[in-house]
N, C-alpha and C positions, 0 to 999 in steps of 0.2 A: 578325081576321087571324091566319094561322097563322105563326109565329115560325120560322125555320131556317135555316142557316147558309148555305141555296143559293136563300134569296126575295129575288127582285129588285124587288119591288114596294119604293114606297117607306113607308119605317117610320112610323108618326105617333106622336107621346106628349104625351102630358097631362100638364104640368109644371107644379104650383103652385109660386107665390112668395108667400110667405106671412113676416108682420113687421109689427112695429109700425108707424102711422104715421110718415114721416119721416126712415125709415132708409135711402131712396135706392132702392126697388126698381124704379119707375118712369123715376128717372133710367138706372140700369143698361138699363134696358129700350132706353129712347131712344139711351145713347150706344151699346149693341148693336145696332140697328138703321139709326143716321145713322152712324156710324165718327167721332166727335166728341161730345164733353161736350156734353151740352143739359139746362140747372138746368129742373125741371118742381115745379108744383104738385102736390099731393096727392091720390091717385086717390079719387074718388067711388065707393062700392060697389065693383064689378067693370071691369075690363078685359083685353080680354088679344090679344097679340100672336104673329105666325105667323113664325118664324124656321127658317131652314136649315141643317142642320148635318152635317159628315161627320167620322165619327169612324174609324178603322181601316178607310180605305176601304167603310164601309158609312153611308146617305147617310140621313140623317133629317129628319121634319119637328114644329118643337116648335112646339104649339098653349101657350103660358105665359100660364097665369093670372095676372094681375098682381089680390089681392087688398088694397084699401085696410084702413091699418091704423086707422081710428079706432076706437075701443071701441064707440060705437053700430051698428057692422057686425056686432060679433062675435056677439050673436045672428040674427040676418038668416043668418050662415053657418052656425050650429047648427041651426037650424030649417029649412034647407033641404039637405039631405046633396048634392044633385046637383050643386051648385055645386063642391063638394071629392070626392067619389066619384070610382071609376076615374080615379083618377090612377094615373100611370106613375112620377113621383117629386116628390119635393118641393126647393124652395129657401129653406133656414130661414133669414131675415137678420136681422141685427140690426145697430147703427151701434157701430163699437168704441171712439167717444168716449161712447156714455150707456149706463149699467152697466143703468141703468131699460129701454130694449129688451131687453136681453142677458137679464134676470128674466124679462120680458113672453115668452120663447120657450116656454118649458113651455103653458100655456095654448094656443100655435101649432101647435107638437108635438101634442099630446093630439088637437084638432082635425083635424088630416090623417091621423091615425093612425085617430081612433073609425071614418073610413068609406074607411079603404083597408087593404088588407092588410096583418099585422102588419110585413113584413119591406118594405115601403115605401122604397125606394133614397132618402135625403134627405143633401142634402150642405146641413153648415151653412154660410155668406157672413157674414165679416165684411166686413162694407160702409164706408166713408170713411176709409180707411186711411190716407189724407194729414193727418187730424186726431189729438192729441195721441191717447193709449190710456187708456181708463179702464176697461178689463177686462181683467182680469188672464189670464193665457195660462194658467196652471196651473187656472184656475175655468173657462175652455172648454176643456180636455182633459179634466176632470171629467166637464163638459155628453155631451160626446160619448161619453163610456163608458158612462156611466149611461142613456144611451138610444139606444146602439147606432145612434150618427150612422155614415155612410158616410166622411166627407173632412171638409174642415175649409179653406177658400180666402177668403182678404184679395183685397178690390176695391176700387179707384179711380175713379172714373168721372171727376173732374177730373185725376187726372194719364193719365188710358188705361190704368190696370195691371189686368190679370188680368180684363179685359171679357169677354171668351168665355168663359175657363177655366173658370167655374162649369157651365155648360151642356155642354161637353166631357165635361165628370166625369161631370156626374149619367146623361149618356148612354152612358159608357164601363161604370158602375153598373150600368142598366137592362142594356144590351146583354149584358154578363156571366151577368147573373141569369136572362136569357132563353139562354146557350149561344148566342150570335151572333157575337160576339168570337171572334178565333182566340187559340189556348192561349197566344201569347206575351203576352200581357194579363194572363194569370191569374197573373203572376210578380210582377205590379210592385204596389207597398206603398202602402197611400193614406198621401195625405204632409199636412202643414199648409204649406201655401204663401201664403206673404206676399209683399209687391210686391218684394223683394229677394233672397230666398233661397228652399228648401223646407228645412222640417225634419221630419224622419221620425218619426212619432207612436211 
């Protein structure tokens, strides 16, 4: 599809969600989809889900990979690029109560990166935000410089905080990168936004 700021066709993208087992990406999936917290089991291999979304009045449709995070997958996705290929962007999550996911992202990273273009729109999620913090704010503003993360958004999926916001972003991201967005976009500063406040990276 040819990208422009006067196609009315509608957009499709390839969103991986990509994290360790257990860090809630599946939940996120469910309660973005039902408008309500649904606790879910741990995804087997691959799933993935067809959501709609509108961002500055331009109307899109995300096909999201929902990748399971057990470690006997992680090769299964190495050895098969087209499961992670053309992707349009990534959702790096990890659970901000286990420091152990928050580690496990470099290996996630590397993986969505080896077979998509360098500059790969990814917004990191920190996911279970209603649970105590066991990773420190100043080690993920590190994470993100150091590997030229896009955003940086705290999710809830037991209390409803910031359920869409991830998906917003990565799409405000993509739509930027493609020149679809109108120029008052190109002003605003990606921010770190948690269930409470944003603070300006």
């Amino acid at each position: 599809m040819e990208f422009n700021e006067r196609c009315t066709d509608l957009l499709s993208f390839k969103i991986l969600l990509i994290g360790e087992s257990g860090v809630g990406k599946t939940t996120l999936l469910r309660t973005l989809k039902y408008g309500y917290f649904t606790k879910c089991g741990v995804t087997v291999g691959l799933d993935f889900t067809i959501h709609h979304i509108k961002v500055d009045d331009v109307t899109c449709k995300l096909v999201i990979w929902d990748f399971g995070g057990y470690r006997n997958f992680m090769r299964m996705y190495w050895e098969n690029p087209h499961f992670v290929s053309e992707a349009h962007g990534a959702l790096l999550a990890f659970d901000v109560s286990s420091y152990e996911t928050f580690l496990a992202l470099e290996e996630w990273l590397r993986l969505a990166k080896k077979y998509n273009s360098s500059d790969l729109p990814i917004v990191l999620v920190g996911m279970k935000a209603d649970l105590p913090r066991n990773v420190p704010r100043d080690e993920i503003l590190k994470f993100m410089q150091e590997n030229q993360i896009d955003d940086y958004i705290e999710t809830s999926a037991l209390n409803m905080v910031n359920i869409e916001k991830p998906f917003e972003r990565i799409v405000e991201i993509i739509l930027k990168k493609k020149n679809i967005l109108r120029k008052k976009t190109d002003q605003k500063r990606a921010k770190v936004i948690e269930p409470s406040k944003s603070i300006a990276i």
